[in-house]
C-alpha positions as CSV (number, residue, x, y, z in Angstrom):
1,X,0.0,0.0,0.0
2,X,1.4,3.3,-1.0
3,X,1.4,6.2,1.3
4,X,-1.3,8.2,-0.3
5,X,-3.4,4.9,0.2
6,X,-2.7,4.8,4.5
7,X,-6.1,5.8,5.5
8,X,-6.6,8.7,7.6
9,X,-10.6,7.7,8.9
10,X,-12.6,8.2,12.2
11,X,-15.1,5.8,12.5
12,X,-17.7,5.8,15.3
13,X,-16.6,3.1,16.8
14,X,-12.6,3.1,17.1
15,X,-12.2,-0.5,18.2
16,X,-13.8,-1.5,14.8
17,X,-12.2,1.3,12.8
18,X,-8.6,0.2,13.9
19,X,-9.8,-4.3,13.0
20,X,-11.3,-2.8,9.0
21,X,-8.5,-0.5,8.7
22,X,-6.0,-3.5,8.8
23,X,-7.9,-6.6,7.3
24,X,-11.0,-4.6,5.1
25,X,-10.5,-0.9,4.7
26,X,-13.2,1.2,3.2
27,X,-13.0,2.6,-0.3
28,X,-11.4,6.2,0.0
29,X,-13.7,9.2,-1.1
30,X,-11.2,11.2,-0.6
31,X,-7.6,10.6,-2.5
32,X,-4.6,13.0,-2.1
33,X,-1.4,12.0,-3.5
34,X,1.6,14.2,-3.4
35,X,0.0,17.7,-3.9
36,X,1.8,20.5,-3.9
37,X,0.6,24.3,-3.9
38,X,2.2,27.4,-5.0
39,X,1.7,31.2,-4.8
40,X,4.8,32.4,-6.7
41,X,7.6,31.7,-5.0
42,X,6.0,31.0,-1.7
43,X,5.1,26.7,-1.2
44,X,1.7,26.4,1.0
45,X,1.7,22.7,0.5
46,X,4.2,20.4,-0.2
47,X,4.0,16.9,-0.9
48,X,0.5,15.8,0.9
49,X,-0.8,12.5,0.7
50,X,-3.5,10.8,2.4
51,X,-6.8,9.1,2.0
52,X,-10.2,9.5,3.9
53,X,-12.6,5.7,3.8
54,X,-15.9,6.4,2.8
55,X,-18.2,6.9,6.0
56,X,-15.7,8.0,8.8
57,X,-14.8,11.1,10.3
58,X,-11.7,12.4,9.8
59,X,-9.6,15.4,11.6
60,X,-7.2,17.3,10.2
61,X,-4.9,19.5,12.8
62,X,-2.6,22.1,12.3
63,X,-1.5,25.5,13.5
64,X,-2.8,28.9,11.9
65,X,-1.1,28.9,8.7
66,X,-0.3,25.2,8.3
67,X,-2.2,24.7,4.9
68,X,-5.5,23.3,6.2
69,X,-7.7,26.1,4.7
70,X,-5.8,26.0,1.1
71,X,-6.0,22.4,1.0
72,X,-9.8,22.5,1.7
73,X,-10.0,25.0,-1.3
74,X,-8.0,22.7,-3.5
75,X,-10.8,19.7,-3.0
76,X,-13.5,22.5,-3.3
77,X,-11.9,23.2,-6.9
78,X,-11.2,26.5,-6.3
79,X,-7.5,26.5,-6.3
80,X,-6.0,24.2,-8.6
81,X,-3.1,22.0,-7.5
82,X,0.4,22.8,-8.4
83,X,1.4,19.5,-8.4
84,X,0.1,16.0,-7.3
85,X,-3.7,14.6,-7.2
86,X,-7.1,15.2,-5.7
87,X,-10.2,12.9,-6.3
88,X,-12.9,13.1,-4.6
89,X,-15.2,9.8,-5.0
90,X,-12.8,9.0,-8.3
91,X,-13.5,12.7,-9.6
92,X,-10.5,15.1,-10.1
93,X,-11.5,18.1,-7.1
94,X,-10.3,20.7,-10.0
95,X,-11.7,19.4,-13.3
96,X,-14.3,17.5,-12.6
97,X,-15.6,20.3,-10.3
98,X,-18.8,21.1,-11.0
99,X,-19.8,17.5,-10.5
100,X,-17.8,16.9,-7.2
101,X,-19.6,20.6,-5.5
102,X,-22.4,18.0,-6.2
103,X,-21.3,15.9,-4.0
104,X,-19.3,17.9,-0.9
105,X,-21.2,20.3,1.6
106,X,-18.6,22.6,2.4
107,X,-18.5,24.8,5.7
108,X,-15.6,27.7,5.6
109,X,-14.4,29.3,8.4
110,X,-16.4,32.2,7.9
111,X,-19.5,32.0,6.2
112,X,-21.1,35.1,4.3
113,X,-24.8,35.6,2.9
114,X,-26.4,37.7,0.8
115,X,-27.3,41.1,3.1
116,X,-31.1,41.3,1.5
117,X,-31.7,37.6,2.5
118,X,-33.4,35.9,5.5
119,X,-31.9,32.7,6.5
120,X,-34.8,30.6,5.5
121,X,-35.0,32.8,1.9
122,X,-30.7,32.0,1.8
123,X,-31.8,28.2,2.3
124,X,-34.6,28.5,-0.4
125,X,-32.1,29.9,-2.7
126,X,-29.7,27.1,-2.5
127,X,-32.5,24.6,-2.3
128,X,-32.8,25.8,-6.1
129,X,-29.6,26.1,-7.2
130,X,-29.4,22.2,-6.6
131,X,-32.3,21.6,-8.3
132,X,-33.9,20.4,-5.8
133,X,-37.8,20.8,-4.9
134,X,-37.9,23.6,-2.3
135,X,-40.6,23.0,-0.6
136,X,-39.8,19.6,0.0
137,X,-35.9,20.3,1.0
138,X,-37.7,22.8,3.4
139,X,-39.7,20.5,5.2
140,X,-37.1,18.0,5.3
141,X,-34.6,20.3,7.3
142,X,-37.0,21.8,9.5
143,X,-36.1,19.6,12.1
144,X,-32.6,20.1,11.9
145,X,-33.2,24.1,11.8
146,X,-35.1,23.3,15.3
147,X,-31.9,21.1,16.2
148,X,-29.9,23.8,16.0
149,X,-32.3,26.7,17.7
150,X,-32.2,29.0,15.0
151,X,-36.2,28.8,14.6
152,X,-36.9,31.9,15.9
153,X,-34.3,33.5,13.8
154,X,-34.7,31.6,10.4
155,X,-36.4,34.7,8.7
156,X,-34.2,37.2,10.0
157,X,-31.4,39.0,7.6
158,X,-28.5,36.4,7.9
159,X,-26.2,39.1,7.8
160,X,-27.5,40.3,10.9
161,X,-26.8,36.8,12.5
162,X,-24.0,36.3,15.2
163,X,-21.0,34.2,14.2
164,X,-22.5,31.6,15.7
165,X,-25.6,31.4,14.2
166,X,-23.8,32.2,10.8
167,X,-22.1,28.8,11.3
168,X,-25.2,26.7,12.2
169,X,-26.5,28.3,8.7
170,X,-23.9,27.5,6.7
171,X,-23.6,23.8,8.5
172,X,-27.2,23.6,6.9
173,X,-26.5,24.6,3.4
174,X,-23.6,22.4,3.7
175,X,-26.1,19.6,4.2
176,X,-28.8,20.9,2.5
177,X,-28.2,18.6,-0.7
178,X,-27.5,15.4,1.3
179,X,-23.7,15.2,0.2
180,X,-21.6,11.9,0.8
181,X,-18.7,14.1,2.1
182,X,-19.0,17.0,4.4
183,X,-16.0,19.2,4.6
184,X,-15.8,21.5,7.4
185,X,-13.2,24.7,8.3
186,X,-13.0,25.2,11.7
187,X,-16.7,24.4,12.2
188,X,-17.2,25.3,15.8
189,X,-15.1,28.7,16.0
190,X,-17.8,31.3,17.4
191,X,-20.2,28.5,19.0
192,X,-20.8,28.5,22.7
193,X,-20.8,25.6,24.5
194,X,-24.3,24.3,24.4
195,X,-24.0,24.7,20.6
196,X,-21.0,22.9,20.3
197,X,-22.4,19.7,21.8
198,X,-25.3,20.0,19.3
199,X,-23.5,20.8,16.2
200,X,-21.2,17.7,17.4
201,X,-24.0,15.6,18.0
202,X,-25.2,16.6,14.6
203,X,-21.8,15.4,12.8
204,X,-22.2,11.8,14.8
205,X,-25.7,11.7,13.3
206,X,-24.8,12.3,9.8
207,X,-21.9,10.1,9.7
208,X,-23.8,7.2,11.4
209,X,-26.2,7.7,7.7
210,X,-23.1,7.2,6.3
211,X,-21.6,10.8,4.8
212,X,-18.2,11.2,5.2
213,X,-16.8,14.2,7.1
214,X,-13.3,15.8,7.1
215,X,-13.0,19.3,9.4
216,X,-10.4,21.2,10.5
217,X,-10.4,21.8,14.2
218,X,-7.5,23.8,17.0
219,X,-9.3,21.7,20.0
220,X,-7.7,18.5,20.5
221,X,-10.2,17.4,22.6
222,X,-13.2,17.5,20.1
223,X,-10.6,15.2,17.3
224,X,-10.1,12.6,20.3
225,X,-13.9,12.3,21.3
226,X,-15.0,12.4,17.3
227,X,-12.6,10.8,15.3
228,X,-10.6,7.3,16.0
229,X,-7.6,9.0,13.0
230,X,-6.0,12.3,12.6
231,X,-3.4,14.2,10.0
232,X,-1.8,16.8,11.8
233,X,0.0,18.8,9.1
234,X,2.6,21.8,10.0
235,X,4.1,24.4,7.4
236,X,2.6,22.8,4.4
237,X,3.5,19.1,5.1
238,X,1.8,15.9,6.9
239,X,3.9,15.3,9.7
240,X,1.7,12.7,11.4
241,X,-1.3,10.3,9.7
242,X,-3.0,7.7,11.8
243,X,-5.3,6.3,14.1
244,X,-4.8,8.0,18.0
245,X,-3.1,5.0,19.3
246,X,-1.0,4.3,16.5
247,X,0.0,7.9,17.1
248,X,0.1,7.4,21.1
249,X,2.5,4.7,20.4
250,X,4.6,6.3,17.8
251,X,5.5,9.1,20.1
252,X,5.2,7.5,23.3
253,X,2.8,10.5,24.6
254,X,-0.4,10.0,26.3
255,X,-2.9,13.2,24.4
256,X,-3.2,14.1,21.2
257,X,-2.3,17.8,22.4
258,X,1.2,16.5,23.6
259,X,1.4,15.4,20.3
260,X,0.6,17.8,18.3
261,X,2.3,20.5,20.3
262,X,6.0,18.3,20.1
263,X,5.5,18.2,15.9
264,X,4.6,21.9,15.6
265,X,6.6,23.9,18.4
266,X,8.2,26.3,16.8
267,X,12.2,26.8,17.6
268,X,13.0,29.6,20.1
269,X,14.0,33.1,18.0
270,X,17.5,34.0,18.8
């Protein structure tokens, strides 16, 4: 197996993921296989390769300014690799794009409406953009928009929304079109607690249906309660893929933090 092939996948249950991973492992969704990504002379990525099995949840960790943001964009389509391979379900992420938007919800770190748009009209909208029957996509989420306890809110301006509730919007266009891979940047940054749990909660749901979800996340203790794997990436390169033990064991360290902080530490300025 090469090492764009070693899956990086959190299943729900991380005694079974670890037993499939060895003797059956899932079919990858998501393939990337030595990508590199330039802006002029400065390298964001360099040489990334790792696989996501169909169905898990997967974490990908990283300081501010590792690469986790421009690699999302990459499988998005939006940027198009320098170098190296993304497939997403056997579709290239960059030409086969319009297809594979089709079939990723994507969540950035920041989500922004239209200003003249309530959140249910924003849904609506998108809802038709899919081609999908409104109405019908509208009653369907309602009890997710009720999860979430944006109700009372739905037919508010969006742009008027807190960070919070700009998230929990965009975490339901995301899933609006029922995508087999959800791909989420940072997805709880401006949630309070409560809403934390029940976005979580929401992610176990929709992976236990069987979509696929990679996010981005700073707190080490959300990876290690979702996800059985991890990639930690630092300056532009995977410097650890692998299910938590298997990463416990490597580096002889109990948490994922004391991991993650030992690969990325920056060396003292002089």
């Amino acid at each position: 197996m090469s090492e764009s092939q070693l899956p990086c996948g959190g299943a729900l249950d991380p005694s079974m993921a670890v037993t499939e991973t060895a003797s059956q492992p899932s079919a990858a969704i998501v393939r990337i296989d030595g990508v590199k990504k330039s802006f002029g002379y400065k390298v964001a990525l360099k040489n990334v390769s790792f696989a996501v099995p169909s169905g898990q949840i997967c974490g990908l960790l990283g300081p501010n300014g590792a690469g986790k943001t421009t690699l999302f964009r990459l499988l998005m389509g939006i940027l198009k690799a320098t170098e190296g391979n993304l497939t997403i379900d056997g579709r290239d992420a960059f030409d086969d794009r319009m297809e594979v938007k089709r079939l990723i919800g994507f969540l950035p770190d920041e989500p922004v409406f239209y200003s003249y748009l309530s959140g249910h009209e924003v849904l609506e909208l998108s809802a038709a953009m899919h081609g999908l029957d409104v109405a019908a996509t509208m009653k369907r989420i309602a009890p997710l928009i009720a999860k979430l306890r944006l109700l009372q809110d739905i037919n508010n301006y969006a742009e008027d929304y807190s960070r919070g509730m700009k998230k929990k919007l965009g975490l339901l266009l995301a899933m609006l079109h029922e995508p087999k891979l959800l791909v989420l940047d940072e997805p709880t940054n401006g949630l309070d607690v409560e809403s934390t749990h029940l976005f979580y909660d929401l992610i176990f749901e929709t992976a236990e249906q069987g979509t696929t979800v990679l996010f981005s996340t700073h707190l080490m203790d959300h990876v290690t309660k979702l996800c059985s794997h991890a990639v930690i990436i630092n300056e532009g390169t995977v410097v650890a893929k692998g299910s938590l033990e298997e990463l416990r064991s490597t580096f002889g360290l109990a948490s994922l933090e004391e991991i993650f902080l030992q690969l990325t530490a920056r060396p003292p300025q002089t």
